[in-house]
N, C-alpha and C positions, 0 to 999 in steps of 0.2 A: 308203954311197958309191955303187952303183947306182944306189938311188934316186933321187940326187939327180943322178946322171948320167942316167938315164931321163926325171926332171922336165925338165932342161936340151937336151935332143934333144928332147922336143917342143915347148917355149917356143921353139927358138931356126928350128923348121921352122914352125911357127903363124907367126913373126913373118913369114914369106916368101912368107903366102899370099895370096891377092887381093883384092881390096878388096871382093869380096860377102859376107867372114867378119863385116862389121862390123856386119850389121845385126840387132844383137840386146838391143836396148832393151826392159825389158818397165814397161810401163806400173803406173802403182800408183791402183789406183779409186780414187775421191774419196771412194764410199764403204764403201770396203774389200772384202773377199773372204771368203764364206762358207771356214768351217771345221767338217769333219765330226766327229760325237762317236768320241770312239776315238783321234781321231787324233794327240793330243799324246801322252796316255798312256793304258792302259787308263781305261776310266770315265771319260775324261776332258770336260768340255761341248762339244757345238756350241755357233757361236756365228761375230763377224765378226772378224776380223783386216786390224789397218792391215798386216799386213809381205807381203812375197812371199816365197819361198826361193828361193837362189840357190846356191849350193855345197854341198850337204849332207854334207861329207866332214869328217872332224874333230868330228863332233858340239860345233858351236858353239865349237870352243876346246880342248876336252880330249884329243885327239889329235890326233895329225898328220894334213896334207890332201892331197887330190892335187889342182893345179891344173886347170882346163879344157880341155880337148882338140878341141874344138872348137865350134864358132859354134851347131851346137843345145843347147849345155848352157847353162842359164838364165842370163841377164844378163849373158854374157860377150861380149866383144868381144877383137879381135887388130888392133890398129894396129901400124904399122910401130916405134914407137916410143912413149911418152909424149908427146911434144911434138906428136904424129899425131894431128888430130883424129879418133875414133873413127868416127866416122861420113863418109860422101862429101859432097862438098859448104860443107863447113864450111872455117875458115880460123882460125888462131889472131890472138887480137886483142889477148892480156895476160896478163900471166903473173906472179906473185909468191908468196915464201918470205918465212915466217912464222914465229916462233919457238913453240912450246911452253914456256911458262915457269909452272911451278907454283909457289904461294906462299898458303898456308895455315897452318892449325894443326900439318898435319901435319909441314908443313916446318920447322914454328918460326918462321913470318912473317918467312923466306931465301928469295930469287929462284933455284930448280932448274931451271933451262931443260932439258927434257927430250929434244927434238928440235925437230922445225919441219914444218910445212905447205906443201907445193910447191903453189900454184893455176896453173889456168890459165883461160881464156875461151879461147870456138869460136864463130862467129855463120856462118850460112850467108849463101848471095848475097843473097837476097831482105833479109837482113834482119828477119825473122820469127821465128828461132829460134837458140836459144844455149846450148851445150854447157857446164856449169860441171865441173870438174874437181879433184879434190885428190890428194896422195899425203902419208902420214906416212912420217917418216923419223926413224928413234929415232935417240939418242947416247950411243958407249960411254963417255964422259967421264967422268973425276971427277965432276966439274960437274950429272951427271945423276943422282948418288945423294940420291934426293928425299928418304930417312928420315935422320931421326938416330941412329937403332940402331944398333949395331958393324956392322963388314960392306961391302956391297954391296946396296942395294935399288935398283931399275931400275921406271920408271912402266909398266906395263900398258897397250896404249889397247884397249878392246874395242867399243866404239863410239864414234862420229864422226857428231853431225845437224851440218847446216847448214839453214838458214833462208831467208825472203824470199819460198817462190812462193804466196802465198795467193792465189787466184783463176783459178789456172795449171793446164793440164795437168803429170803428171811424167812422165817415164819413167827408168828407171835403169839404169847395166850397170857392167861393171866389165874391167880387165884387169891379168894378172900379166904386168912386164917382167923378173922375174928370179926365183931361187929364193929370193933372201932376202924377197920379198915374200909377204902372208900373203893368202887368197881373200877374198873378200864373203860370211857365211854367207845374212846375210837385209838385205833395205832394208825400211823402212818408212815410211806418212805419216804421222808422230807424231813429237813433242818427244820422248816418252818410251824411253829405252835400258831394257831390260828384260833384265835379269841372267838367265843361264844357268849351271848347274851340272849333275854328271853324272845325280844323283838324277829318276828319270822327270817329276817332277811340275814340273819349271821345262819349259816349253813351246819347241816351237821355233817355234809360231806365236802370240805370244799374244794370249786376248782381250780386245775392247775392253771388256770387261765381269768383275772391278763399277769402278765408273764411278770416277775421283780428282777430289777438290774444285779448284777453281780458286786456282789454276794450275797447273797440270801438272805432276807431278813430275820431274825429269830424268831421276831414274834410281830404281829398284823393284830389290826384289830383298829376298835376305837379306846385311846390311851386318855379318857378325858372322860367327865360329866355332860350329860343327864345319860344314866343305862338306857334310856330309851333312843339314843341315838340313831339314825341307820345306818349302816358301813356302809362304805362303795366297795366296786366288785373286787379291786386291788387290796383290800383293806380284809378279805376273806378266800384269800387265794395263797394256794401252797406249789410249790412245784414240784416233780419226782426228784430225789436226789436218795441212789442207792446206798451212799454213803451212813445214811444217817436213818435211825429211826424213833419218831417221836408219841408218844403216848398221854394221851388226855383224861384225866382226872380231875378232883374238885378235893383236895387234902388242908385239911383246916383245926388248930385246934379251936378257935370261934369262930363260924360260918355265919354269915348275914343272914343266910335264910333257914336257919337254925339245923339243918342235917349234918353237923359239923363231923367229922369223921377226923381224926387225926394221926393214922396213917394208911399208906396207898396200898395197894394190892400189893402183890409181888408181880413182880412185869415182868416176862419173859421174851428173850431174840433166841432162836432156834439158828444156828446156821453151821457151815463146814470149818473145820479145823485141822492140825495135827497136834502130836506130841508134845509140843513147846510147851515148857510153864507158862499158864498167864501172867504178861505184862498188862500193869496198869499207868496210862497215857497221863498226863496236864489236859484237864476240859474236856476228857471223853465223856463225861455225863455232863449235863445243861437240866439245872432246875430249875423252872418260870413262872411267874406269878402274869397271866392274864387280864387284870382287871376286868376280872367275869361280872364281879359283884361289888356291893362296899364292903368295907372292912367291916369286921367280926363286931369292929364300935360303933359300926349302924351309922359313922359319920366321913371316916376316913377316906381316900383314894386309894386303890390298891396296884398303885400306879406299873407300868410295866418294866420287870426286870429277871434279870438272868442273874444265877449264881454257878459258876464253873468249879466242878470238881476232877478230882481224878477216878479212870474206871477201868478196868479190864476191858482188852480189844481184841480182837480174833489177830493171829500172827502178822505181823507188817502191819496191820491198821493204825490206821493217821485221822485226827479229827479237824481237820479245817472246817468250816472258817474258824478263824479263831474269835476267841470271848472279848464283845466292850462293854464296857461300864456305862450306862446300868440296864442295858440290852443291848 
């Protein structure tokens, strides 16, 4: 209860502070960022990494975080609100709520709408540049128990890409408007979500190497029992792909490891535009359930899957590959 009192005094004094806390967009190379050997885990390779790091609290998921505290801690930003364009300068242009609706094998081929996708669009005056925006937002409903096993199972979201800026600069950040929201561990330029687990040898930066066959997998990892597993190197490898940018979190309304946070930050793509109304694509947002942990019922598999929605794209933007069932 402190805690969560001490979280809430600083979110609620961050939210009152001036408009120079905003500026903390960090760019994601094109062609990604050296990473030192050692630094995943002992022994572990250099080599390049599409992601950045951004929150390093919680290790990935597995315990609880502490929000950012201020405008030098990586990829954070403090707008007045949600609806606040992040950055100065900017204006909001559009805005839409989307459902989460899972319907797979696991569901038994039943529509589980799990929660929904808050978007919004920011275009500055010039007209050059356009802030895209999301927030998930889980649901405790019946309605949202996606397994058919006895009980209560609740969808996992651990990452969140969206699609469309290929040819584009990015930059990304992120902000928590409350305590039930969960941090931004890491963004990346890659299709690919890359599963984290507590075991040293899942990466928090992974790399793009060895290489996956075309096309891209969505999501890597180990898809199975005991968490203590250890990945191989393939199995923790993302590749650069400017098209796409992918965002990892831990969003749950029952978490296994009891930090349950039940919705995501707001996740921001910084990149160039013009004029054009946003269009919103088929499948330009991808929400993924990693199998980080067990389900929220302490028993289930939170086995790996993709939910495709629709999202605003920067003009001409095209989201290939396209979505399978049930990743």
């Amino acid at each position: 209860m402190k805690r969560n009192a001490l979280q809430l005094a600083v979110i609620g004094a961050l939210s009152m502070t001036s408009a120079s806390v905003f500026a903390a967009f960090v760019t994601l190379p094109s062609a990604g960022s050296p990473v030192a050997a050692g630094f995943n885990y002992s022994g572990s390779p250099a080599g390049t990494t599409a992601y950045v790091q951004c929150n390093t609290t919680g290790d990935l998921g597995s315990t609880p975080t502490t929000p950012p505290s201020s405008s030098s801690d990586a990829c954070a930003v403090f707008p007045a609100n949600e609806t606040t364009a992040p950055e100065t300068g900017f204006t909001l242009v559009t805005a839409a709520n989307r459902p989460i609706t899972v319907n797979n094998t696991y569901t038994g081929g039943v529509n589980k709408t799990v929660g929904n996708i808050q978007e919004y669009v920011w275009r500055n005056t010039a007209k050059t540049e356009c802030i895209y925006g999301m927030k998930a937002v889980m649901t405790a409903s019946a309605s949202a128990d996606y397994l058919p096993a006895s009980g209560t199972q609740y969808f996992e979201i651990n990452d969140i890409a969206r699609g469309g800026f290929s040819g584009r600069p990015v930059a990304v950040a992120y902000y928590v408007p409350s305590l039930t929201a969960e941090v931004l561990f890491r963004a990346g330029l890659t299709f690919t979500s890359v599963q984290h687990r507590t075991p040293p040898e899942f990466a928090e930066l992974p790399l793009t190497t060895p290489a996956h066959s075309s096309p891209q997998p969505s999501i890597v990892g180990v898809d199975a029992f005991p968490l203590s597993t250890v990945p191989t190197a393939a199995q923790q490898s993302a590749a650069i792909d400017g098209n796409w940018v992918n965002f990892t979190t831990d969003v749950n309304i029952q978490d296994d490891d009891g930090s349950s946070k039940a919705h995501s930050s707001v996740l921001y793509v910084k990149t160039t535009c013009d004029s054009s109304a946003p269009v919103a694509v088929p499948e330009a947002i991808r929400v993924r359930q990693s199998f980080q942990e067990t389900n929220g019922d302490g028993v289930s598999a939170n086995r790996f899957i993709e939910v495709a929605i629709p999202g605003f794209v920067p003009p001409g933007g095209s989201v290939a590959p396209a979505h399978t069932n049930p990743f």
